[in-house]
KOLLUMKE-890425 format. One record per residue (C-alpha): residue in three letters; x, y, z. Coordinates in steps of 0.001 Angstrom, whole numbers, padded with zeros to 6 digits, always signed. Example, Ala and Ser with C-alpha at 12.3 -4.5 7.8 and 13.67 -1.06 7.14 Angstrom:
<pts>
ALA+012300-004500+007800SER+013670-001060+007140
</pts>
This chain:
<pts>
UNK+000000+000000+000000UNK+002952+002535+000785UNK+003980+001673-002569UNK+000928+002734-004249UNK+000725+006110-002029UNK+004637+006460-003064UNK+003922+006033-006749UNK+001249+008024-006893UNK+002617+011093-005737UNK+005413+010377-007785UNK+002901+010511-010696UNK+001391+013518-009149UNK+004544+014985-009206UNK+005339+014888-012423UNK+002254+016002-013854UNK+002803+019125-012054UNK+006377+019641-013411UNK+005263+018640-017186UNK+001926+020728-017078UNK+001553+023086-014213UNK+004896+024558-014413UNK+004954+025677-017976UNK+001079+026803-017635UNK+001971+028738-014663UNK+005477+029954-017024UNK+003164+030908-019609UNK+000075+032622-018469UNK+001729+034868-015453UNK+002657+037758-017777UNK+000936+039390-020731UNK-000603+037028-022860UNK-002183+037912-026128UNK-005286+035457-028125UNK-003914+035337-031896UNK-007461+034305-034302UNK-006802+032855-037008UNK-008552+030503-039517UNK-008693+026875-040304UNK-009000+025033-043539UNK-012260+023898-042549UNK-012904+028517-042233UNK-013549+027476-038604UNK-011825+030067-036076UNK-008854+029390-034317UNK-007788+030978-030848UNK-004020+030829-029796UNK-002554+032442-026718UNK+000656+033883-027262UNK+003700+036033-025765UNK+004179+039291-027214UNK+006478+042279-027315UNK+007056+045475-028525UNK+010197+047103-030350UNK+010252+050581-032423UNK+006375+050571-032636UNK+005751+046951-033677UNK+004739+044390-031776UNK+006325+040871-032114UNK+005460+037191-032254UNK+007951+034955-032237UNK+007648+030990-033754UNK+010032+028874-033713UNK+012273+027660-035960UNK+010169+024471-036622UNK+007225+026485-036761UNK+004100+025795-035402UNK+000254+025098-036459UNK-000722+028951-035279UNK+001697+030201-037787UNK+000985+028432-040737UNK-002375+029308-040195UNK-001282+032660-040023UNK+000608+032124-043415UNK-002004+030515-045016UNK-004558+033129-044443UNK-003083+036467-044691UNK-004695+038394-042707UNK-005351+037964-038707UNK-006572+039288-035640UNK-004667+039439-032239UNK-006785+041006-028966UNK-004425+042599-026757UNK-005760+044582-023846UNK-009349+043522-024276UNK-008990+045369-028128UNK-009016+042878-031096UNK-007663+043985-034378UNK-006383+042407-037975UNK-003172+042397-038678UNK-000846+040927-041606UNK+002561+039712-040711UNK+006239+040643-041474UNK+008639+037554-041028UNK+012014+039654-039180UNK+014756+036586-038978UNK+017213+039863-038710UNK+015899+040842-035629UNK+015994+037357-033854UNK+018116+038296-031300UNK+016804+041071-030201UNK+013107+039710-029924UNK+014767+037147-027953UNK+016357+039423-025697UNK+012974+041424-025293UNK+010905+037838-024632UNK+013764+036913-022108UNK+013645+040476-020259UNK+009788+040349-020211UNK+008632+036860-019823UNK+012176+035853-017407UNK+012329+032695-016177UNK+009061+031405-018158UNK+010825+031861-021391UNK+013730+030154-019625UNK+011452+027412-018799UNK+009515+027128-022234UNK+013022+026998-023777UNK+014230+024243-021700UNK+010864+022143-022889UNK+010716+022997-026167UNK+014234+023404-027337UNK+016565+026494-028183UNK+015107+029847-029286UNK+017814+029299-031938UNK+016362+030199-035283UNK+013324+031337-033929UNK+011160+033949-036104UNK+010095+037316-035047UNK+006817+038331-036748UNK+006187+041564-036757UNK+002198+042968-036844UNK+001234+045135-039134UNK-002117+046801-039030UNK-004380+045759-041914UNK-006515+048640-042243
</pts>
């Protein structure tokens, strides 16, 4: 019976550490909902880090991409609701400012970003993508 207890916390325990800690890593600071469309046209709802740098904001994928951003690539045109304000928005791919989008995500986001690095692999080649409005 100890065994069972033992095992089951051990369980318990991980569960934590491979969902709760990179829920709590992601949703603590700003988080932004990113609408885009399926190929069925149904509506898709992604939340997402973002940051801003010389009046754009920035998404950042990375570098193995992601289902959110070939939505986004398919479609065109987007909306993002930061703030409680939704708006569209097409997208800029800016590999040249990598680093410093990293940097920015880092400073902002700290040890979540750390932490979402660790599980998903190197920020290496990720992509910024810079919003631009579509009106």
């Amino acid at each position: 019976m100890k065994i069972t207890y033992w095992l089951a916390g051990v369980l318990l325990v991980l569960t934590f550490i491979l969902v709760g800690i990179p829920q709590i890593a992601s949703e603590r600071v700003e988080v932004v909902d990113l609408y885009t469309t399926d190929v069925d046209g149904e509506a898709v709802s992604t939340r997402l880090w973002i940051v801003d740098d010389g009046g754009y904001q920035y998404l950042r994928v990375g570098a193995d991409g992601s289902g959110w951003f070939s939505r986004l690539q398919a479609n065109g045109i987007f909306q993002v609701t930061r703030n409680g304000t939704t708006a569209s928005y097409t997208a800029v791919l800016r590999e040249d400012k990598s680093d410093a989008i990293n940097q920015l995500m880092q400073a902002k986001y700290t040890w979540g970003d750390s932490v979402m690095a660790a599980m998903v692999g190197s920020r290496e080649g990720a992509i910024p993508v810079e919003l631009h409005p579509s009106d």
